[in-house]
C-alpha positions, 0 to 999 in steps of 0.5 A: 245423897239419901242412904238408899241411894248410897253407894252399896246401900243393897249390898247386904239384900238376899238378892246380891248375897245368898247362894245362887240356886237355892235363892233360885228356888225359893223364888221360882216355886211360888211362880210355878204354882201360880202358872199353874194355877194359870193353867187350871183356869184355863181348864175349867173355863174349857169345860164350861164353855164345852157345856154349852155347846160346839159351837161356844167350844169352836168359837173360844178356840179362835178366841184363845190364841188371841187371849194367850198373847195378851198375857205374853206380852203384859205379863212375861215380855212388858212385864219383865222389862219392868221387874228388869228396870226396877230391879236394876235401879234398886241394885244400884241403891236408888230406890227414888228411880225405882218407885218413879219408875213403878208409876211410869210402868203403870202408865205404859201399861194403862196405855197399851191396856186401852190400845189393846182392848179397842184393837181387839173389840173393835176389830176382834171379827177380822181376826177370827175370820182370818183363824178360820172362823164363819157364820154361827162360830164366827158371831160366837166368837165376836161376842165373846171376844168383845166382853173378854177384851173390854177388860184387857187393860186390867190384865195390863194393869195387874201383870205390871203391878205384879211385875213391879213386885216381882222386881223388888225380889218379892215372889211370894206376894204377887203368886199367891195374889194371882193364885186367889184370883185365879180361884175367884175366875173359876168360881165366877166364870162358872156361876155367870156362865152356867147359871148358878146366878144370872146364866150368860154362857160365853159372856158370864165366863168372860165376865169371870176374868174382869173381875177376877183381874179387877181384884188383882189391881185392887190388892197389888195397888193397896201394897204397893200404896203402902210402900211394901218391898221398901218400894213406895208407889208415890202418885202425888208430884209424880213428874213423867219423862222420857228416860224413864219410859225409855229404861222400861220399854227398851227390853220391854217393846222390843221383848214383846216381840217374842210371844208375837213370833210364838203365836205365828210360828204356832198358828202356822204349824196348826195350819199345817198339820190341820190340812193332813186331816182331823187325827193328825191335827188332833194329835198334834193338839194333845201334843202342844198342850203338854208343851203349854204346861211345860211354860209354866216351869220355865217361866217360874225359873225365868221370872226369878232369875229377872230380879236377881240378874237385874239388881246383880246388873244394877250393884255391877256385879256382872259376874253375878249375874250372869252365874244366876243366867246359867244356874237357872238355864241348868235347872229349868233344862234338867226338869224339863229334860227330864219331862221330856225322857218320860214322854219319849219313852211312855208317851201313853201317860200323857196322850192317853188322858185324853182319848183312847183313839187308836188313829189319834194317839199314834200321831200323839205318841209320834209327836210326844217321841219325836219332839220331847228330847228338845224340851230341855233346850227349849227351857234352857232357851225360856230362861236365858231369854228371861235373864237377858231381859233382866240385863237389859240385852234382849236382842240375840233372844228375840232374834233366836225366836225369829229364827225359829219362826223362819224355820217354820214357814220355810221348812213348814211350806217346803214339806207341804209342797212336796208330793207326800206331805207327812205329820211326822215330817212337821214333827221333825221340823217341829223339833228342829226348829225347838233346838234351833232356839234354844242352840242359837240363845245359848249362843247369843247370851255367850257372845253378848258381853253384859255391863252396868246400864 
């Protein structure tokens, strides 16, 4: 037996010996500035598209939701089932398992990258018809879809590099990778898409997020072929089996069901609300984007709290693990818990950034007030979800999001069959269904017993 992978070979790593929430922070914060660096992408790419028409603007909406769920999966689902299995592998002293299984997670994402971009340029008109799109949109969104997709496989490629990183407890690298690039998507998408060099509209701005990931793969595959983290990426006489996919895709796959339900339970709350007319779905949008930049400081929580619960689970150190689990659940529900106090009682600081419409912002401010008092529950729901996925026990959370997707649909399609469907009754339902999902993951993480696997 070599000495990494000796019993209690980790046992002095900061991960199983420094006090929980600081150790929790220091390993959020940079995640969050990522995300929200994330965030301001997706900003930039907003306005540059609305420059170049409603049309163009219309089409990336159909094409957004789609684009959305493809970093979901590989980076927050896939990718933690990743950072889960490597940080439990080196919380057990094996290092050799660890660096394996960084090359089976490469394979899986490269797989499920090529599968994902043929499903969606090949097939991508199918999925925007049935979002609502037609004639001129329609094509817009084809075309734009089909060179962002191309390169879906090195969005696939770069999160679970980045994942693989994360699991050795190393935050910083892969946030300020991601950080960079995210810079070099907003100077490219602007050059190619509004015509500082070469003017291609729509396609230059997708063109933006190719290269911005082609990058990303370059510098976080150079680190890990270095052997940083003590995790040597070793590609010559790398043997792939079963077991080892399987320690991956078991959290992984079936966590990739979360942002799927995510993604419905949205699309058919958007259908809802739009049929009650243009100021209420107008509203309801501005309402849903403080939600999307809410995620970032969940996920900046969640993400570090994989590696930590993962290589306490690994060390069995159960108890451990799970104090990281409830620490981290606190802190993301208090900031968020916080967010949400503001907006119920000065919602005008969020909505009135975006339109002075006096028809629009009485849905906004309605929506902020009704729904702002589950933002707590709903970040305590996130980062347990991410814990669970770093223990290896991920079925009660995704079972909690697909009761919150339930509660959608029939609550959703018994209010719109009533005589006088309102906005503010799918707001109510809109916060019901948040707490529901966050009351039935605290209970399912309570219940479930975690153990060494």
């Amino acid at each position: 037996m070599n000495a990494a992978a000796a019993p209690g070979g980790v046992a002095g790593h900061p991960l199983l010996r420094d006090a929980i929430l600081p150790t929790l922070w220091r390993l959020s914060l940079p995640n969050m500035v990522a995300m929200g660096m994330s965030v301001l992408v997706a900003v930039a790419e907003t306005y540059y598209v609305g420059r170049l028409g409603t049309t163009a603007l219309a089409a990336m909406a159909l094409v957004f939701p789609l684009a959305m769920l493809t970093q979901m999966m590989s980076n927050g689902a896939m990718g933690s089932g990743v950072s889960s299995a490597i940080s439990r592998a080196l919380g057990s002293g094996d290092r050799d398992k660890a660096s394996a299984l960084a090359v089976h997670a490469l394979v899986i994402g490269g797989v499920v990258g090529v599968l994902y971009s043929m499903l969606l340029v090949l097939c991508g008109s199918v999925f925007y018809r049935w979002l609502g799109g037609r004639g001129e949109v329609l094509q817009a969104a084809t075309g734009f879809g089909a060179v962002l997709f191309s390169g879906a496989v090195l969005v696939w490629l770069c999160n679970t590099l980045a994942s693989v990183v994360r699991g050795t407890g190393n935050m910083q690298w892969p946030s300020a990778v991601l950080f960079g690039v995210s810079l070099l998507q907003i100077v490219v998408g602007g050059a190619f898409g509004l015509g500082l060099a070469p003017r291609w509209g729509m396609a230059g701005v997708a063109l933006g997020n190719i290269v911005a990931m082609a990058v990303a793969v370059v510098v976080l595959g150079w680190y890990l072929l270095r052997g940083q983290d003590r995790l040597l990426l070793r590609w010559r006489g790398a043997r792939l089996s079963w077991p080892m996919f399987q320690d991956i895709l078991r959290v992984g796959a079936l966590a990739c069901i979360s942002p799927v339900q995510t993604s419905l339970a949205a699309l058919v709350l958007t259908g809802m609300v739009a049929r009650l007319g243009p100021d209420a779905l107008a509203g309801y949008g501005i309402g849903q984007r403080l939600e999307f930049l809410l995620i970032p400081i969940a996920f900046g929580v969640g993400v570090a709290a994989v590696p930590m619960v993962g290589m306490a689970i690994g060390a069995g150190q159960v108890v451990r693990a799970r104090k990281v689990a409830w620490t981290g659940a606190w802190l993301a529900a208090a900031i968020l818990a916080v967010l949400g106090l503001l907006v119920v009682l000065w919602p005008r600081l969020w909505s009135g950034i975006f339109t002075q419409d006096a028809a629009v912002l009485v849905h906004a401010d309605a929506y902020l007030r009704t729904v702002g008092p589950a933002f707590g529950l709903f970040g305590m729901g996130l980062v347990l979800y991410f814990a669970s996925l770093g223990a290896g026990h991920v079925l009660g959370p995704v079972l909690a999001g697909t009761v919150r997707l339930l509660v959608v649909i029939a609550g959703g399609s018994w209010l719109m069959a009533g005589a006088t469907p309102s906005a503010q009754g799918l707001f109510v339902l809109v916060v019901v269904a948040m707490a529901l999902y966050g009351l039935c993951t605290i209970a399912s993480v309570w219940r479930t017993p975690w153990h060494k696997k």
